[in-house]
N, C-alpha and C positions, 0 to 999 in steps of 0.2 A: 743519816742513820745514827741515831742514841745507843751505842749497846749498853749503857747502864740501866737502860727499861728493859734488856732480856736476863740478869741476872743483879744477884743483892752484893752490892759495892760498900764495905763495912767504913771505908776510909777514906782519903782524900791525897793516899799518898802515889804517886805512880805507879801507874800496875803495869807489873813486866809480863808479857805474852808470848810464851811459845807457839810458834806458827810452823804445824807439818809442809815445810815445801816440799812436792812433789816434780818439781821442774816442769810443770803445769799453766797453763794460765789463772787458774783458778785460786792455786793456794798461793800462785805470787800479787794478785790480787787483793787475796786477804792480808795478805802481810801489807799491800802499798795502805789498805784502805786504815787498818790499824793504825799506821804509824801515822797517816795523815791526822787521824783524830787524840795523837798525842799519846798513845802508849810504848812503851819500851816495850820493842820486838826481836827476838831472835828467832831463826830461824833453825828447826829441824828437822832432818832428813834421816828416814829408816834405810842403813844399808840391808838389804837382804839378799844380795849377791849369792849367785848358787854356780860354782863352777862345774858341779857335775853336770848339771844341765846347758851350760855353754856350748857343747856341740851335739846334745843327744836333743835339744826339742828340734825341731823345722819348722813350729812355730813360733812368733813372737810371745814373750811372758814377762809379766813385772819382775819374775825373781831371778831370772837369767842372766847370768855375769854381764854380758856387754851392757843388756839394756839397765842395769841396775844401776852400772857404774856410770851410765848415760846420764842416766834421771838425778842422779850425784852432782854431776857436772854442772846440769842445767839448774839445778836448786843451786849450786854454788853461784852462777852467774845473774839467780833472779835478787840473790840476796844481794849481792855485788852492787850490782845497781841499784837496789835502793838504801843502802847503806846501813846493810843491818851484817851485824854476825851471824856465823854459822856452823854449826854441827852436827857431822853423822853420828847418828846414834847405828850400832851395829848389835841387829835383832836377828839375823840367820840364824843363829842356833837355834831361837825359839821359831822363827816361822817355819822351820824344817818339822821343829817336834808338834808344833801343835797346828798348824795349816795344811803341810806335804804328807807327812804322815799321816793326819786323822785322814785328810781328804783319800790315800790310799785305804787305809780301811775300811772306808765307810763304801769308796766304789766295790770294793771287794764283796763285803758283803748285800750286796746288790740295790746301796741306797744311794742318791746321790747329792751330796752335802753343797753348800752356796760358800766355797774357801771364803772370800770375800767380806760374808758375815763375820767369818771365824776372827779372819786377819783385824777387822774394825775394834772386835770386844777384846781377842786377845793380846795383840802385838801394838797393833796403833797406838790405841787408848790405855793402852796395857805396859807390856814391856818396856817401851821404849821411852813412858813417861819416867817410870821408874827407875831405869836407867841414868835418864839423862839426868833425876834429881840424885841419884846416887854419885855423879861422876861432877856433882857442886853445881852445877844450869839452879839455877836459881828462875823461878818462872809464875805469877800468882794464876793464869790458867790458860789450857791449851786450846789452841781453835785452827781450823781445818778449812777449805773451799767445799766442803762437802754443802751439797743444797738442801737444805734442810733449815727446822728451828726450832730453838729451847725458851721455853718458856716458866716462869716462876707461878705458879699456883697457891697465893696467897692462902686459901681457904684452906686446901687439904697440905699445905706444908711442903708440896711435891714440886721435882722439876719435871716438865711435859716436853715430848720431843710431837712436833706436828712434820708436817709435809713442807718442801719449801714453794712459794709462789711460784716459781716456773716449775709444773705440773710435770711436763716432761723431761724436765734434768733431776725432777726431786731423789734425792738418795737415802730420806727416813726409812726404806726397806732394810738399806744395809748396815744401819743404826740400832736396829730394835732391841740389840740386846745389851745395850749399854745400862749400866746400874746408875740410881742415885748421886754414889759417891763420885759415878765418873760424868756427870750428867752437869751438876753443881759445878765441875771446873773447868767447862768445854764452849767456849764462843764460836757459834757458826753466820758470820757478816754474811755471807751469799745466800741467806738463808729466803731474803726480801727483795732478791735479786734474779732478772730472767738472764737466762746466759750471754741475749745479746747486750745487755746490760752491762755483763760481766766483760765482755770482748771489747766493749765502748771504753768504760773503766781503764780498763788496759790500754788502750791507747790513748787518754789521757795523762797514764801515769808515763808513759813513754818504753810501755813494756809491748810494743806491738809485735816483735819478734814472738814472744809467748803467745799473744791473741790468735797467732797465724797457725800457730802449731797442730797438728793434727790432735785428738786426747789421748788420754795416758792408755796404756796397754792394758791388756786384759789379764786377767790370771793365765789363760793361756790363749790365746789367739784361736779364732774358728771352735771353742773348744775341743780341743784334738787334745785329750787326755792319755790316750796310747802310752804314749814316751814316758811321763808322769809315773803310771799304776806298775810298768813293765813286767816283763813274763809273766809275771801270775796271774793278767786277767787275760792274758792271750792262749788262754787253753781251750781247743773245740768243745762242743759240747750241743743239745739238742735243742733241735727251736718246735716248740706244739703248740697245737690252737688250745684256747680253755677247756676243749674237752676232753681233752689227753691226745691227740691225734699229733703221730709225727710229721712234722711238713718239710723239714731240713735239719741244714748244722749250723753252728754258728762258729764264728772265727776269734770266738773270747768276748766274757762279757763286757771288759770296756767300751767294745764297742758298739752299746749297743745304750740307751735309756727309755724311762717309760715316755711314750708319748709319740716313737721315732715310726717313722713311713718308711722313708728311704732307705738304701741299705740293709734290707733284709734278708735279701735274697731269696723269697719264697715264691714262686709261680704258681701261674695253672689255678686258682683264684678266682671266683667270681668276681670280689670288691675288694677294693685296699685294704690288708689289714695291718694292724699297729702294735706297737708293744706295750703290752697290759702291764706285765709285770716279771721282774726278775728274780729267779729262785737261784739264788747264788750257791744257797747248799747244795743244789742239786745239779749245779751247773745248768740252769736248763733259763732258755726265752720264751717266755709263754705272751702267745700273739690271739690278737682277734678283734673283730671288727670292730667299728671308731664307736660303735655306741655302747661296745662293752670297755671302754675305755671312759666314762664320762662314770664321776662323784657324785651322790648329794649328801654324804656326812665322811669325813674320817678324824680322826685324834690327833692329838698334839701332845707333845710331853718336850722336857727341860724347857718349860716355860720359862717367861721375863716378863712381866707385869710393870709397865711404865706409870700408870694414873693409879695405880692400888698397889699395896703391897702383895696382895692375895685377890686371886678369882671364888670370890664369895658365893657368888646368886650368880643366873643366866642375864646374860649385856646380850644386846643385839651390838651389833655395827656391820662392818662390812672387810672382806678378806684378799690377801694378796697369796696366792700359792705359789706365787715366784715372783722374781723383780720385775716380768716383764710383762706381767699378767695384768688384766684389767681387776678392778675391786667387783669384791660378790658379793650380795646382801648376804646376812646369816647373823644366828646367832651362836653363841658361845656360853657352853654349860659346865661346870667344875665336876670334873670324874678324878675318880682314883689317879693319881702320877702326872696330872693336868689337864686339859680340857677338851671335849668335844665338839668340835664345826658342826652346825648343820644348815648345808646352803639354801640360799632361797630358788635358786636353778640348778642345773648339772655344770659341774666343771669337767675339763676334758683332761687328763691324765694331772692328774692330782699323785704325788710323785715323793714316797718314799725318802726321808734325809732334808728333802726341800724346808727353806723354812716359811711357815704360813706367819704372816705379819696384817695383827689388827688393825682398824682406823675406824673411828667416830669421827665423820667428817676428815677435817683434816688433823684431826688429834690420833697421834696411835698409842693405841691401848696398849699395844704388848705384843707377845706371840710364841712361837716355841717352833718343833721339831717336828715335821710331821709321819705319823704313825700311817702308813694301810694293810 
């Protein structure tokens, strides 16, 4: 692999590359794979240690004291080994304010946001680059194990982020809202790479401790957001079908999102019913059966346009309404505050906060926030 064919190389003098280790196999990988091809690498790591949460989750979470200072550890030992420096960059204050908190908010009022995206655009690619250039890390651009890839578009001037080769580790969904400026300085080597690939790799470079690893932790584990949102979304409140009818009570909106079966706790029922939709002003779970649960348009707004600067005219391509979602035909039309989806089939809980992320083929267009 050339990565001077995935970005423009103005000079010929050593390019020094920040590499986010994650204590991962993936982003010690990319640091082995870099350095092998002759770039000065250093490695960096986001503290985002949270000690309130040290003994309030009961699930596992990236930003939880032990495991923070875990994933610390383990980036310091992958860097060790291949002989590179290392430094934590310490981003807590900002993943509190703009990850923990929006995501509190945003549960709150009855939508439910993908942290994950948040953490990529804001803190990753964000804070912490800023940071570490502010604290003298001298570094010409940053690159990640994220599976994915960037590509230079000679014709319209643009950088393009596509899917990465192994399909199902691809992570362009949690890329979408990366800008230009930050697109331009961002190397993703695993991009052309399948994870066993990536596991092989690794135990070439003699980093098979990492290969064996289980992978990095979730925002929250199971996502069991309870502990996260606390008291305020555990106030009872009413659960009716679409057509005002009371069926029950609910035990707090957290616990509940659109799309959920289980956990309802309503009886006495013909057929399964689902959660349609939450009215958080009203405190209220409005449920009803799986077919009143299925999409074929809704909106998007705080959009990111990757291949255009602006959505002009109606693009066809195809839609992700969550990371775990299969692609929808559909096309995409510019309305007032950003654009309206309209699918080629029904989606099944199409879901408030989520963010919908476009793809022509394997090129993603963009995408935004989505409105129901």
């Amino acid at each position: 692999m050339n990565l001077k064919t995935d970005k423009i190389f103005k000079s010929n003098k050593k390019i020094k590359v920040a590499v986010g280790l994650s204590g991962g196999v993936d982003s010690a990988v990319t640091a082995g794979l870099l350095k092998q091809q002759g770039y000065e690498v250093i490695g960096l790591t986001m503290q985002l240690s949270n000690k309130i949460y040290c003994h309030r989750l009961s699930q596992k979470a990236c930003f939880e004291d032990k495991a923070a200072k875990n994933n610390i550890r383990e980036a310091k030992k992958a860097a060790r080994f291949l002989g590179i420096p290392h430094q934590t960059i310490d981003v807590a204050p900002e993943f509190e304010k703009y990850v923990l908190q929006t995501f509190r908010k945003e549960y709150l009022a009855g939508r439910t946001p993908n942290p994950c995206v948040i953490c990529n655009q804001k803190i990753k690619f964000g804070f912490m680059l800023k940071k570490a250039l502010s604290a003298g890390i001298d570094f010409d651009y940053f690159a990640t194990g994220h599976y994915a890839r960037i590509k230079f578009n000679h014709k319209t001037g643009r950088f393009n982020l596509y899917r990465g080769k192994d399909l199902k580790k691809d992570q362009s969904y949690f890329l979408y809202r990366l800008t230009q400026s930050q697109l331009k300085k961002i190397l993703l080597p695993l991009g052309d790479y399948t994870k066993a690939e990536v596991k092989k790799m690794a135990q070439d470079f003699g980093l098979s401790k990492f290969a064996n690893k289980p992978e990095s932790q979730d925002f929250v584990e199971n996502g069991s957001y309870a502990e996260i949102i606390g008291k305020a979304g555990e106030k009872p409140g009413q659960i009716i079908s679409t057509s005002g009818k009371l069926l029950g009570v609910h035990n707090g909106l957290v616990n509940f999102t659109v799309g959920q079966r289980r956990g309802i706790n309503i009886g006495g029922l013909a057929e399964p019913y689902y959660v349609i939709r939450i009215d958080a002003r009203k405190n209220k779970i409005i449920v009803g059966k799986k077919s009143e649960a299925l999409s074929k348009e809704f909106n998007i707004k705080k959009t990111n346009w990757i291949v255009f600067p602006k959505l002009k005219k109606t693009e066809t391509g195809a839609v992700k309404i969550r990371a775990s979602a299969d692609l929808i035909k559909c096309q995409i039309i510019p309305c007032l505050g950003g654009a309206k989806i309209k699918l080629k089939k029904p989606a099944f809980a199409v879901t408030a906060g989520q963010s919908a992320v476009i793809y022509k083929d394997d090129l993603v267009l963009g995408g935004g926030i989505i409105q129901v």
